[in-house]
CHARMM-style PDB file with segment names, atoms N, HN, CA, C and O in Angstrom:
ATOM      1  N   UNK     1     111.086 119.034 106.033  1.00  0.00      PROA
ATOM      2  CA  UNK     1     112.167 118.082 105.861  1.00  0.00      PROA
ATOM      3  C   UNK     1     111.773 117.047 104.826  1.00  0.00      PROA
ATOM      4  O   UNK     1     110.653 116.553 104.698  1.00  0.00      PROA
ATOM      5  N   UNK     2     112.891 116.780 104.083  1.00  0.00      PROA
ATOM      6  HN  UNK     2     113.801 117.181 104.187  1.00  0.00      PROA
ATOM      7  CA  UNK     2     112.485 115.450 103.560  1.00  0.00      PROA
ATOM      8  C   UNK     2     112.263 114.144 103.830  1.00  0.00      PROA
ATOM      9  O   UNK     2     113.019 113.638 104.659  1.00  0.00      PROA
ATOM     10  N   UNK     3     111.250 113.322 103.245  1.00  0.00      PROA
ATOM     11  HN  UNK     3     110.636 113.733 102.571  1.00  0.00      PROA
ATOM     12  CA  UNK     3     110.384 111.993 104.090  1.00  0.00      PROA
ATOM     13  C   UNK     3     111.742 111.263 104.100  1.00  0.00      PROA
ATOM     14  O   UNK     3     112.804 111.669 103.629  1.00  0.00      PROA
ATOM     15  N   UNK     4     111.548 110.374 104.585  1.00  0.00      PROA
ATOM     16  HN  UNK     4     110.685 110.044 104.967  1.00  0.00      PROA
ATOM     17  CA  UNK     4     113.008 108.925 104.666  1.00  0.00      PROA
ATOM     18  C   UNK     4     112.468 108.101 104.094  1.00  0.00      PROA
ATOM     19  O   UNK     4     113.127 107.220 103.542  1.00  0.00      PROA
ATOM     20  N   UNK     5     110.996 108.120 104.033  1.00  0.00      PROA
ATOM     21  HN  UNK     5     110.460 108.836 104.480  1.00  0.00      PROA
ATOM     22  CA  UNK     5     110.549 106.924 103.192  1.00  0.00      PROA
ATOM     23  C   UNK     5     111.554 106.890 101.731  1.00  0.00      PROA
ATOM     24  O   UNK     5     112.246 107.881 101.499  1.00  0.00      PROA
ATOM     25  N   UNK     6     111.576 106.058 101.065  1.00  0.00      PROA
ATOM     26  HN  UNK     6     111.014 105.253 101.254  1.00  0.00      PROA
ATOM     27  CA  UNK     6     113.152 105.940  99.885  1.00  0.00      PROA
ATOM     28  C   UNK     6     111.801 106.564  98.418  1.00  0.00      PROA
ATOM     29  O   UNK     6     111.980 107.610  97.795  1.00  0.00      PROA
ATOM     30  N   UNK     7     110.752 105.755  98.214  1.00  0.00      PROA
ATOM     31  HN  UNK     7     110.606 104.905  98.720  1.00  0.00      PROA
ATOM     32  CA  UNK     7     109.876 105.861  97.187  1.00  0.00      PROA
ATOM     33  C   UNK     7     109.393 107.714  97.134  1.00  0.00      PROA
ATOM     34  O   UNK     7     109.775 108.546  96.310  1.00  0.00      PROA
ATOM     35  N   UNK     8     108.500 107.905  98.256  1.00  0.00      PROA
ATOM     36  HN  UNK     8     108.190 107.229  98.925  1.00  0.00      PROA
ATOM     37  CA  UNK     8     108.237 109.477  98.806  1.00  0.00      PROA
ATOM     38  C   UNK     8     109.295 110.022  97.656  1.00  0.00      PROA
ATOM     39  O   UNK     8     109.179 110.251  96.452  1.00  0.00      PROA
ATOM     40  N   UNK     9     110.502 110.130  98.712  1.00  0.00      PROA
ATOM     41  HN  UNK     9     110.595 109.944  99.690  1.00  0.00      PROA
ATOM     42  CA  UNK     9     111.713 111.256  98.790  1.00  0.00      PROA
ATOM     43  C   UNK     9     111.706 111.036  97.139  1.00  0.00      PROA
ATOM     44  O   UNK     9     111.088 111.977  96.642  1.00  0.00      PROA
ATOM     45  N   UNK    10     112.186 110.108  96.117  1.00  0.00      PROA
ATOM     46  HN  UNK    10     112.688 109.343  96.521  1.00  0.00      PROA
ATOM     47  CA  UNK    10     112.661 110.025  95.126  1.00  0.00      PROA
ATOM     48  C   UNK    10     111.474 111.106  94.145  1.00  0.00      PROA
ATOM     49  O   UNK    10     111.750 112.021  93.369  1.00  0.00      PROA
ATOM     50  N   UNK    11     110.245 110.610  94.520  1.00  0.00      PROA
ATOM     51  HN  UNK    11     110.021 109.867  95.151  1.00  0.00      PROA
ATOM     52  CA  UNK    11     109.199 111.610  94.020  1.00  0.00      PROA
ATOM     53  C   UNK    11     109.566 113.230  94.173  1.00  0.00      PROA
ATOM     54  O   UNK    11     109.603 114.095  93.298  1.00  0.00      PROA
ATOM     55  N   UNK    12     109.734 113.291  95.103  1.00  0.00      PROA
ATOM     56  HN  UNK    12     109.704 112.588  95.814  1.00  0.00      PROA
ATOM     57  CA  UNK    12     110.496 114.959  95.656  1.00  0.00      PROA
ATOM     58  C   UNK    12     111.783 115.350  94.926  1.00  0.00      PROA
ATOM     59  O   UNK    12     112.164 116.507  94.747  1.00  0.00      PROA
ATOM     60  N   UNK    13     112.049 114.869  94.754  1.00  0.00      PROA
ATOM     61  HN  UNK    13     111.740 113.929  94.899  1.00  0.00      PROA
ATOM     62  CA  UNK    13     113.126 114.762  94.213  1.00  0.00      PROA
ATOM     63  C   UNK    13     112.886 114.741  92.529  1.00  0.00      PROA
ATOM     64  O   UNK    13     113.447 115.588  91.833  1.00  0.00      PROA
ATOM     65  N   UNK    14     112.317 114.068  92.143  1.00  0.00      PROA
ATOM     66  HN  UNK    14     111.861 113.380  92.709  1.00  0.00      PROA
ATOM     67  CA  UNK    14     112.158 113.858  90.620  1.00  0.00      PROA
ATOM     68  C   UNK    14     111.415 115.317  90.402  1.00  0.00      PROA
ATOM     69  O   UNK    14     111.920 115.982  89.497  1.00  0.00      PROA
ATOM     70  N   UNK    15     110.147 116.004  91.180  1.00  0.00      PROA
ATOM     71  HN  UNK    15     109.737 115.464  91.915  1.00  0.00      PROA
ATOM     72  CA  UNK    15     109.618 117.448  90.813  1.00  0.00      PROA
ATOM     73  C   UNK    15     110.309 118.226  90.649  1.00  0.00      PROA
ATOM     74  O   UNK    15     110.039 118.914  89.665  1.00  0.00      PROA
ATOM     75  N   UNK    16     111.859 118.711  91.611  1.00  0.00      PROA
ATOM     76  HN  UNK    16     112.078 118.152  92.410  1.00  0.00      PROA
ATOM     77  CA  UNK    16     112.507 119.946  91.603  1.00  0.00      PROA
ATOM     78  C   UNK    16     113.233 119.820  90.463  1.00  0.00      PROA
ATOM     79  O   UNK    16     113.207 120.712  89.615  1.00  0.00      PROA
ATOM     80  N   UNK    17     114.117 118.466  90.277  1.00  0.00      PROA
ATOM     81  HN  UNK    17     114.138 117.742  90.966  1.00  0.00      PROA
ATOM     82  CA  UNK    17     114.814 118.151  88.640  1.00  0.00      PROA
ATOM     83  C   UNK    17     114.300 118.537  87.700  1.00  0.00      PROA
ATOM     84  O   UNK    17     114.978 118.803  86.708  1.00  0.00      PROA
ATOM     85  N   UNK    18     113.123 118.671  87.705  1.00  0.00      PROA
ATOM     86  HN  UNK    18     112.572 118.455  88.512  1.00  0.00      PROA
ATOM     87  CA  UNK    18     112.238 119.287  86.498  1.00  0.00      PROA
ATOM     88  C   UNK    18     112.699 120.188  86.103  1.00  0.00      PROA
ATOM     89  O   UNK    18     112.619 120.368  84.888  1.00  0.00      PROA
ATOM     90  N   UNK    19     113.444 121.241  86.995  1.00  0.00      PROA
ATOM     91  HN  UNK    19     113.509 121.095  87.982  1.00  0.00      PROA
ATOM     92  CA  UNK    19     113.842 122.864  86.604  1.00  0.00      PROA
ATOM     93  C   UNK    19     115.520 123.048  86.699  1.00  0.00      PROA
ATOM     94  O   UNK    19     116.281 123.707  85.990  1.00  0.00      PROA
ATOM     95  N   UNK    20     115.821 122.043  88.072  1.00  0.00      PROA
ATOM     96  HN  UNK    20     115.203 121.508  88.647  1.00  0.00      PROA
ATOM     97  CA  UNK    20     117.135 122.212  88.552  1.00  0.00      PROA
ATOM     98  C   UNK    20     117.842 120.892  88.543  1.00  0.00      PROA
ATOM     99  O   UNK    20     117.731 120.104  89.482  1.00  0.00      PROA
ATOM    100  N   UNK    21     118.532 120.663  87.537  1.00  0.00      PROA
ATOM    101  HN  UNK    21     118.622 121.303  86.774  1.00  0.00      PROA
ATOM    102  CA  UNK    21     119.220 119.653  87.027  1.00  0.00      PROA
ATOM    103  C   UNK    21     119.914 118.671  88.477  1.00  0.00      PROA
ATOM    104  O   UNK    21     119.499 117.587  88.887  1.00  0.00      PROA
ATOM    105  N   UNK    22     121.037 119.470  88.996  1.00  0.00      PROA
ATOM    106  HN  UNK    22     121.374 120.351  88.662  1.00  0.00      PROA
ATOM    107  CA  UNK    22     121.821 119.437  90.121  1.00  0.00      PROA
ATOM    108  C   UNK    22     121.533 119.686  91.373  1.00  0.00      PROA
ATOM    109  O   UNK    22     122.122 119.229  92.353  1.00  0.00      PROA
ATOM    110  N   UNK    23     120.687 120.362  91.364  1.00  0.00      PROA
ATOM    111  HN  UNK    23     120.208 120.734  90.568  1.00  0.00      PROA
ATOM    112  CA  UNK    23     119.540 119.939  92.820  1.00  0.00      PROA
ATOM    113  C   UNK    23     119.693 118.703  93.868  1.00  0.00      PROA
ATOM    114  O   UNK    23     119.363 117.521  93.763  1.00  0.00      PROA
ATOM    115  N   UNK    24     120.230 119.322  94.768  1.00  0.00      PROA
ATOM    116  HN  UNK    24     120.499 120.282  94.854  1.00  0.00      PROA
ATOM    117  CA  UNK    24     120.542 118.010  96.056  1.00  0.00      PROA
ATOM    118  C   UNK    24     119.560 118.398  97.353  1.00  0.00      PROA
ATOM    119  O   UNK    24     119.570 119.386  98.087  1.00  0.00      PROA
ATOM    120  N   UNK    25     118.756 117.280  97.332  1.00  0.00      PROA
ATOM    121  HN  UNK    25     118.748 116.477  96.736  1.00  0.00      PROA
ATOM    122  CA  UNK    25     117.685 117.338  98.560  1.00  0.00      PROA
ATOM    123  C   UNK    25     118.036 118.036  99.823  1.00  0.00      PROA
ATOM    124  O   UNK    25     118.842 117.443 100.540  1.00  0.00      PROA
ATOM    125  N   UNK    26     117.512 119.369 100.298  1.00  0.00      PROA
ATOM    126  HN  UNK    26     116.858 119.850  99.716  1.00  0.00      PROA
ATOM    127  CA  UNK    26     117.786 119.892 101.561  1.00  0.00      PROA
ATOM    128  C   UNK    26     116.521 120.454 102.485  1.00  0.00      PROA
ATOM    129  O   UNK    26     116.521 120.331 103.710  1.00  0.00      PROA
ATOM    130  N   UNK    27     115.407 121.108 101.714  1.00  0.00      PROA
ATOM    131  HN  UNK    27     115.407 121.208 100.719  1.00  0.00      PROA
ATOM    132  CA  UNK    27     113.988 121.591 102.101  1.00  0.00      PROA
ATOM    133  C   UNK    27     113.371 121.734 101.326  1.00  0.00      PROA
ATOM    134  O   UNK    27     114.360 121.615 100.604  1.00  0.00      PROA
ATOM    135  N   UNK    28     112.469 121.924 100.533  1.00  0.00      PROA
ATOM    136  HN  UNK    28     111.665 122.021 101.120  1.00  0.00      PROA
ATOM    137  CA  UNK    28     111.607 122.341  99.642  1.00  0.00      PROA
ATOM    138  C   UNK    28     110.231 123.085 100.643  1.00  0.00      PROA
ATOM    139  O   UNK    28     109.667 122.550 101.597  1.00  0.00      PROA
ATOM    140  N   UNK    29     109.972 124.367 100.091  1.00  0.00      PROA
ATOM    141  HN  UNK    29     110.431 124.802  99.316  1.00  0.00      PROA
ATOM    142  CA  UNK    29     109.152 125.233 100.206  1.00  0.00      PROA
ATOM    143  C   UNK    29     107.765 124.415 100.134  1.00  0.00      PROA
ATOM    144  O   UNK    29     107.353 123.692  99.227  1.00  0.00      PROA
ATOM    145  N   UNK    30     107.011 124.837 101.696  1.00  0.00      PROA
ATOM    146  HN  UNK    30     107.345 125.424 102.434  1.00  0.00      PROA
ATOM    147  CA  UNK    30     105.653 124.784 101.488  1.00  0.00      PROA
ATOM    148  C   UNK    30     104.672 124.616 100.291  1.00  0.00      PROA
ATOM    149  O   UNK    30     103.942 123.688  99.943  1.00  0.00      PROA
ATOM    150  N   UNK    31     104.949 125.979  99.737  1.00  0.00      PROA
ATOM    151  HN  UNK    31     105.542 126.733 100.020  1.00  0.00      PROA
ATOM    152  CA  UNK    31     104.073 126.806  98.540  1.00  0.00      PROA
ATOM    153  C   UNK    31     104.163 125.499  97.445  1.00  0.00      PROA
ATOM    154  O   UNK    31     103.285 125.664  96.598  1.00  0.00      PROA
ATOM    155  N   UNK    32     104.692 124.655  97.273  1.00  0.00      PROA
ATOM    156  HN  UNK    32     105.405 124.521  97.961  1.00  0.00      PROA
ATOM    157  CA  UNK    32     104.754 123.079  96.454  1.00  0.00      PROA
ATOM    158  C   UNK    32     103.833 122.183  96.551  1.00  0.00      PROA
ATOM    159  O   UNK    32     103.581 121.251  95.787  1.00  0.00      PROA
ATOM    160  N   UNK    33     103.256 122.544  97.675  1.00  0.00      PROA
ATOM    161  HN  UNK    33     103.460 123.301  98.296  1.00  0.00      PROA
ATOM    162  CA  UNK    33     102.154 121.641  98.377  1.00  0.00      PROA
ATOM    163  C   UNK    33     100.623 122.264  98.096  1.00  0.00      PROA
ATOM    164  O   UNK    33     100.446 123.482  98.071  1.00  0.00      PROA
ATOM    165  N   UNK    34      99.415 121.198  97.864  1.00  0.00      PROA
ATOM    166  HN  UNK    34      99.559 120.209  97.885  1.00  0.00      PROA
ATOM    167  CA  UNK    34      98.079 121.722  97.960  1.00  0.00      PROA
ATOM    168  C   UNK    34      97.724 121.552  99.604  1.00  0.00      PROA
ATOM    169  O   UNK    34      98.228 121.045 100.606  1.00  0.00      PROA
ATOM    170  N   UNK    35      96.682 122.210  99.266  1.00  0.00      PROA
ATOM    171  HN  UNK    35      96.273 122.622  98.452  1.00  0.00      PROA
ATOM    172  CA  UNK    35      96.210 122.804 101.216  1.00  0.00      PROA
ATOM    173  C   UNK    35      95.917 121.374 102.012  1.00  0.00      PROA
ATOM    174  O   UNK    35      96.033 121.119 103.211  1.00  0.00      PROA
ATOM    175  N   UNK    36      95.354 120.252 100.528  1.00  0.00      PROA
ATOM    176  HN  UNK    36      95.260 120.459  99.554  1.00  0.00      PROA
ATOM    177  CA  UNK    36      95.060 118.893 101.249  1.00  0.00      PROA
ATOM    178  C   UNK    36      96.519 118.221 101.415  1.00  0.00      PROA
ATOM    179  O   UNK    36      96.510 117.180 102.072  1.00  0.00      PROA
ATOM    180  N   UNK    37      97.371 118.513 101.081  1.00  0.00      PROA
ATOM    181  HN  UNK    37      97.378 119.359 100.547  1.00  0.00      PROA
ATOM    182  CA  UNK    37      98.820 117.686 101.894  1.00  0.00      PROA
ATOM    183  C   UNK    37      99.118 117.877 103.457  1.00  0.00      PROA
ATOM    184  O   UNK    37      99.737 117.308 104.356  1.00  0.00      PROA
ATOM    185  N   UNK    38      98.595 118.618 103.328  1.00  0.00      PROA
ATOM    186  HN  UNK    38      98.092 119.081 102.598  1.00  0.00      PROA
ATOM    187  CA  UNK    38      98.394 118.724 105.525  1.00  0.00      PROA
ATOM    188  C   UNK    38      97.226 118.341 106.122  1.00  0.00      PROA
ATOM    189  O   UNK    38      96.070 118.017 105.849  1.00  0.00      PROA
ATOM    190  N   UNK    39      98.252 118.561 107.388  1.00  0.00      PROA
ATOM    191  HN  UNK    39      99.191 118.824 107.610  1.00  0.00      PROA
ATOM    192  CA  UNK    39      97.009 118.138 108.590  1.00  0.00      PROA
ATOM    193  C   UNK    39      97.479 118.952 109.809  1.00  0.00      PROA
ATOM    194  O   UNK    39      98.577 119.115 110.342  1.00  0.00      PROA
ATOM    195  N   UNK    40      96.097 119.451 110.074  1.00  0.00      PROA
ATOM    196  HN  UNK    40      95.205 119.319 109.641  1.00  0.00      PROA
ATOM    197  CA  UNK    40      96.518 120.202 111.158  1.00  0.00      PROA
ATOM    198  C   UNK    40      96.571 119.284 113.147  1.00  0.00      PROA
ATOM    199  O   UNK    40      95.714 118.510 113.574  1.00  0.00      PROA
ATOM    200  N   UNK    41      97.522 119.641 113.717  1.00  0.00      PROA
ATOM    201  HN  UNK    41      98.218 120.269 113.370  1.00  0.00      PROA
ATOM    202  CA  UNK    41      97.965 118.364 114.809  1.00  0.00      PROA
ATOM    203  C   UNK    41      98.249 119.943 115.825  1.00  0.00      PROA
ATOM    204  O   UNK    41      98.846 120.988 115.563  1.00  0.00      PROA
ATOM    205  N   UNK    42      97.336 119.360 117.300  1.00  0.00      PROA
ATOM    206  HN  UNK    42      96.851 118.511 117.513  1.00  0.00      PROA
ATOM    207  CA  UNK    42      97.848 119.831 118.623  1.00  0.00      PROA
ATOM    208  C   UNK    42      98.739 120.091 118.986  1.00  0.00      PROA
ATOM    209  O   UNK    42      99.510 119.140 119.112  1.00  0.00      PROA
ATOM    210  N   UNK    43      99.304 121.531 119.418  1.00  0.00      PROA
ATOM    211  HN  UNK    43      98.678 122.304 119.315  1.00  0.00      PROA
ATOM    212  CA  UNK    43     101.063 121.404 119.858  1.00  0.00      PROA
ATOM    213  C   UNK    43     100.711 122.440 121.201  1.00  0.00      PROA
ATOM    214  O   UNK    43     100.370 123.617 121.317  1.00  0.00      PROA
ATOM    215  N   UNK    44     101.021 121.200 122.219  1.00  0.00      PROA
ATOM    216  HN  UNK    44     101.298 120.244 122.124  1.00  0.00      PROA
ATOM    217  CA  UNK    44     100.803 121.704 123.476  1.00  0.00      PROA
ATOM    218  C   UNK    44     102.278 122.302 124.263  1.00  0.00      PROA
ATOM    219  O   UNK    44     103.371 121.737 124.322  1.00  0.00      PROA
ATOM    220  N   UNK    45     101.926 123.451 124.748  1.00  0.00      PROA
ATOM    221  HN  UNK    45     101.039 123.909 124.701  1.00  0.00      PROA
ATOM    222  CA  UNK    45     103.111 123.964 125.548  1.00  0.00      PROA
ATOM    223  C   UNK    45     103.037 123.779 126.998  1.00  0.00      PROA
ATOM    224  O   UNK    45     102.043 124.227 127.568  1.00  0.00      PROA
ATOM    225  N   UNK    46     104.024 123.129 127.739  1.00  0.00      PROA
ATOM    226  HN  UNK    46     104.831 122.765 127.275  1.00  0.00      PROA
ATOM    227  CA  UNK    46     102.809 122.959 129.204  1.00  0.00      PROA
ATOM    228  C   UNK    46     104.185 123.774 129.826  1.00  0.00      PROA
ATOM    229  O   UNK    46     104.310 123.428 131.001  1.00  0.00      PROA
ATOM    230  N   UNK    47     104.990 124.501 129.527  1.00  0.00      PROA
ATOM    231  HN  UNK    47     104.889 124.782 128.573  1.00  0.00      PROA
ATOM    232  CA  UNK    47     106.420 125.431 130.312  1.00  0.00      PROA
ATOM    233  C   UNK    47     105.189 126.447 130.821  1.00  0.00      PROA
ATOM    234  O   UNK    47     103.970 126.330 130.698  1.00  0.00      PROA
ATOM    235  N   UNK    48     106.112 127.625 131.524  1.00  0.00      PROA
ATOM    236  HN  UNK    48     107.102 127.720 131.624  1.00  0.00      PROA
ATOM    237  CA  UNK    48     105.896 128.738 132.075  1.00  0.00      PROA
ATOM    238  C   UNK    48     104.779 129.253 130.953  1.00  0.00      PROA
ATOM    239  O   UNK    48     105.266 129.218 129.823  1.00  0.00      PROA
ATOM    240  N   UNK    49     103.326 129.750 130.984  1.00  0.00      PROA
ATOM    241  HN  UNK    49     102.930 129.779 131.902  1.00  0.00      PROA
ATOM    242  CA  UNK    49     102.746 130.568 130.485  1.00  0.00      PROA
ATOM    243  C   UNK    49     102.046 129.426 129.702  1.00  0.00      PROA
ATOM    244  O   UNK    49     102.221 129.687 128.512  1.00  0.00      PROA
ATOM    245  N   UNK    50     101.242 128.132 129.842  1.00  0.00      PROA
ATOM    246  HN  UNK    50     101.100 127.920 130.809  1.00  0.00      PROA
ATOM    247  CA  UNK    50     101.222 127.158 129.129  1.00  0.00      PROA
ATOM    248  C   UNK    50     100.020 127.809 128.177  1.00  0.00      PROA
ATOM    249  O   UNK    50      99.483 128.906 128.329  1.00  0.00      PROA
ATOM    250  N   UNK    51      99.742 126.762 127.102  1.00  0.00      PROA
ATOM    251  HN  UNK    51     100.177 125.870 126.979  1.00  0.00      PROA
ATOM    252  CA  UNK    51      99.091 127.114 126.225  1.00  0.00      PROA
ATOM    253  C   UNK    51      99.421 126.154 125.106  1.00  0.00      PROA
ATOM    254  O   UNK    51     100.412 125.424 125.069  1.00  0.00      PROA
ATOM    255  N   UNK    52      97.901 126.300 123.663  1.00  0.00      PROA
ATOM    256  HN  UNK    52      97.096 126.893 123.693  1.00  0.00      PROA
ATOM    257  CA  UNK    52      97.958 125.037 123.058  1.00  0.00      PROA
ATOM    258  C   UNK    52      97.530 125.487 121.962  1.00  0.00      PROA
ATOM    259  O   UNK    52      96.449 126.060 122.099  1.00  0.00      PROA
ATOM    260  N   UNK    53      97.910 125.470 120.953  1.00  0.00      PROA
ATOM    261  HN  UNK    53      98.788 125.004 120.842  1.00  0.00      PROA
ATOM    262  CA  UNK    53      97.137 125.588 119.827  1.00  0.00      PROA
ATOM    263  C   UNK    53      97.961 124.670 118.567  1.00  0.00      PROA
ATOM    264  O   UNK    53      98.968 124.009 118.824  1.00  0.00      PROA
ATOM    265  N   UNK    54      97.405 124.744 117.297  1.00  0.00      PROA
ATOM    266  HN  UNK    54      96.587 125.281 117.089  1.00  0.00      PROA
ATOM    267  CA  UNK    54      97.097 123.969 116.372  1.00  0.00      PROA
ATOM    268  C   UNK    54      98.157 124.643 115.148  1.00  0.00      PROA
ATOM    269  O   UNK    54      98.207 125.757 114.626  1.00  0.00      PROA
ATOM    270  N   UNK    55      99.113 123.147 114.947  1.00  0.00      PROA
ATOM    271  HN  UNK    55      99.073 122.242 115.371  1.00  0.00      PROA
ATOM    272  CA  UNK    55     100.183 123.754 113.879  1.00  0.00      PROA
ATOM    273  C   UNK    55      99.947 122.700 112.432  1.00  0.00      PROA
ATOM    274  O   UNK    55      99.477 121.581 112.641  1.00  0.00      PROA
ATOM    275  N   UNK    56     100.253 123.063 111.152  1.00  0.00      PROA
ATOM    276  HN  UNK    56     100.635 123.972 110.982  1.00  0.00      PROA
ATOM    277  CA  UNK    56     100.217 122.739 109.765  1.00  0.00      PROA
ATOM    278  C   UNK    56     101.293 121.638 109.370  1.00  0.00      PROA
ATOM    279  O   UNK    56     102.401 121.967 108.946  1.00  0.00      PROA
ATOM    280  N   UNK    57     100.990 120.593 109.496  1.00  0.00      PROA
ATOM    281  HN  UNK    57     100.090 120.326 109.840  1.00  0.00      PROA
ATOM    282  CA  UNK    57     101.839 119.544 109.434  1.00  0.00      PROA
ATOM    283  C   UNK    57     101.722 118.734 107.921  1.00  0.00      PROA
ATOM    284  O   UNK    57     100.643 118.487 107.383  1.00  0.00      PROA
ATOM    285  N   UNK    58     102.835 118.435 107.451  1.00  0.00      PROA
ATOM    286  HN  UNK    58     103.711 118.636 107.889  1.00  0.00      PROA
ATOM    287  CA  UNK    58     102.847 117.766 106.177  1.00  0.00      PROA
ATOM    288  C   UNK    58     102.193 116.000 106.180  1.00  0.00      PROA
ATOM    289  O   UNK    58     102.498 115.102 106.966  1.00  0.00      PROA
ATOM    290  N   UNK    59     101.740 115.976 105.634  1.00  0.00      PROA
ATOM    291  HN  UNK    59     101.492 116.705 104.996  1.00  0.00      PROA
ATOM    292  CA  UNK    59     101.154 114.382 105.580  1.00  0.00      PROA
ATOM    293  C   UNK    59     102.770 113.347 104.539  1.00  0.00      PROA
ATOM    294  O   UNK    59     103.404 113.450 103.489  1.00  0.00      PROA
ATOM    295  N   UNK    60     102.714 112.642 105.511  1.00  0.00      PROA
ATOM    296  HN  UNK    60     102.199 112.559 106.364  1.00  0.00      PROA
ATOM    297  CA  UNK    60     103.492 111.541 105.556  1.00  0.00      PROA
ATOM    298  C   UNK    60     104.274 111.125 103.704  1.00  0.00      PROA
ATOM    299  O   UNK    60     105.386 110.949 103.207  1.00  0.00      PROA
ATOM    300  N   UNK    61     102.696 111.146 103.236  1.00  0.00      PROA
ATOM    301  HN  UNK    61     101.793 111.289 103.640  1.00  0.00      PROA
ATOM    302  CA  UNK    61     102.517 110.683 101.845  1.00  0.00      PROA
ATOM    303  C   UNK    61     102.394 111.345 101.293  1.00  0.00      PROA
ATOM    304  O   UNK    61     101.874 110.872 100.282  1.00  0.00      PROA
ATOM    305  N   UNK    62     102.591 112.823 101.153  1.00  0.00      PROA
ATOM    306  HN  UNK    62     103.014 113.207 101.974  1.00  0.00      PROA
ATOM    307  CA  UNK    62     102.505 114.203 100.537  1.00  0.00      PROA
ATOM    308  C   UNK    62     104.215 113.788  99.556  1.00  0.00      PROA
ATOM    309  O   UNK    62     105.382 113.435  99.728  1.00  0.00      PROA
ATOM    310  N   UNK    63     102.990 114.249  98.286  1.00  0.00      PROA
ATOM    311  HN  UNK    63     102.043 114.536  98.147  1.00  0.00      PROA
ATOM    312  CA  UNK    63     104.257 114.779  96.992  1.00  0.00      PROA
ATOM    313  C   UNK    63     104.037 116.294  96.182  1.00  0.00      PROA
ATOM    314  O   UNK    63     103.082 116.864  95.655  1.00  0.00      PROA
ATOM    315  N   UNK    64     105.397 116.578  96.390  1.00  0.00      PROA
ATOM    316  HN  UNK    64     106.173 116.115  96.818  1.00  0.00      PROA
ATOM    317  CA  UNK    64     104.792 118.381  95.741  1.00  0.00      PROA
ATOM    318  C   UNK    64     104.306 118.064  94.414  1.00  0.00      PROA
ATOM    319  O   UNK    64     104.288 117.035  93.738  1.00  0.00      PROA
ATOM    320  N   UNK    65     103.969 119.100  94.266  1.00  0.00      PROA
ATOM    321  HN  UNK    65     103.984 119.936  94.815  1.00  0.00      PROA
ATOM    322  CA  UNK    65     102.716 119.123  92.603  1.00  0.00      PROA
ATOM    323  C   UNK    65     102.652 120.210  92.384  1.00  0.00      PROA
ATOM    324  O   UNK    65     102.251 120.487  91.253  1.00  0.00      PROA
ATOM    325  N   UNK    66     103.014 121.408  93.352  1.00  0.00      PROA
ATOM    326  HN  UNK    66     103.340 121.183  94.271  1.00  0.00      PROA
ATOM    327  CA  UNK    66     103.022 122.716  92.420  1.00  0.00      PROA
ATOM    328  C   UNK    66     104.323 123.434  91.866  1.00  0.00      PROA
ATOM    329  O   UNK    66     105.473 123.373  92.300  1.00  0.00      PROA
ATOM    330  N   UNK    67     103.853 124.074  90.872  1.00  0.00      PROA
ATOM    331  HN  UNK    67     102.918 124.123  90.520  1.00  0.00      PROA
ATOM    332  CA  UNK    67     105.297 124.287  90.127  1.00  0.00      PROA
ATOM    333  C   UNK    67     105.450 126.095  90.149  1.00  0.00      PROA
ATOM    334  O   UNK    67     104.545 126.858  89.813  1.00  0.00      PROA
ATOM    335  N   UNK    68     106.472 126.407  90.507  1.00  0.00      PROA
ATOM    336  HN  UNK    68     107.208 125.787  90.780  1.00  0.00      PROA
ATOM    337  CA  UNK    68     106.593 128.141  91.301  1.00  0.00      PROA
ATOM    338  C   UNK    68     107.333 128.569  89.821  1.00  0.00      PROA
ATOM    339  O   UNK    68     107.274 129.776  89.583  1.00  0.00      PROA
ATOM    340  N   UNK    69     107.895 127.883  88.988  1.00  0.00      PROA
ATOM    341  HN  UNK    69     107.942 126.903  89.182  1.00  0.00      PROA
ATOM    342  CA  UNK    69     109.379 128.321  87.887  1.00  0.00      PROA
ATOM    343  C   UNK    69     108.058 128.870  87.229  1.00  0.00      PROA
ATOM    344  O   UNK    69     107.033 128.215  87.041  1.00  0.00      PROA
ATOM    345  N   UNK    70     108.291 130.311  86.886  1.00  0.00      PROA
ATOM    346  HN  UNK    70     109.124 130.843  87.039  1.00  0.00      PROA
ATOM    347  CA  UNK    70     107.731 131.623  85.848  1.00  0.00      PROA
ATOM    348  C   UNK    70     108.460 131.259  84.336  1.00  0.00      PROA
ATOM    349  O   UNK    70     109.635 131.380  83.989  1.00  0.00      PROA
ATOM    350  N   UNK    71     107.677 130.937  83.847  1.00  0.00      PROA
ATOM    351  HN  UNK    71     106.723 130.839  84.129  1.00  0.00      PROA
ATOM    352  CA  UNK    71     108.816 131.045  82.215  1.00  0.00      PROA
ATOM    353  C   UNK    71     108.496 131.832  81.020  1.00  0.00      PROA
ATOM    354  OT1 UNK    71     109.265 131.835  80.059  1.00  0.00      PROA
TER     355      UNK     71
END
């Protein structure tokens, strides 16, 4: 999702314009991100069959930087 922070988002926003003029903020793909823009955080299940393991979370202050457009 995109941050709410106003500064963040505009950054996100200014990378995809790079390629796509008209581009209106909705998700942007992982693969934009280096491996250090995450953090990995506990996600505990405590329902029927409990269990816990460890999911890939975007850091707060993460701005994409990689560029996927082939030219």
């Amino acid at each position: 999702m995109f941050p709410r922070d106003d500064l963040t988002r505009e950054k996100w926003v200014r990378f995809v314009r790079r390629h796509r003029a008209k581009w209106q903020p909705l998700v942007l793909c992982s693969v934009h991100f280096e491996l250090s823009d995450f953090e990995r955080r506990l996600d505990l299940n405590f329902g029927q069959g409990s269990s816990f393991k460890t999911k890939r979370w975007l850091k707060k202050d993460a701005v994409p930087t990689k560029d996927c457009v082939q030219q």
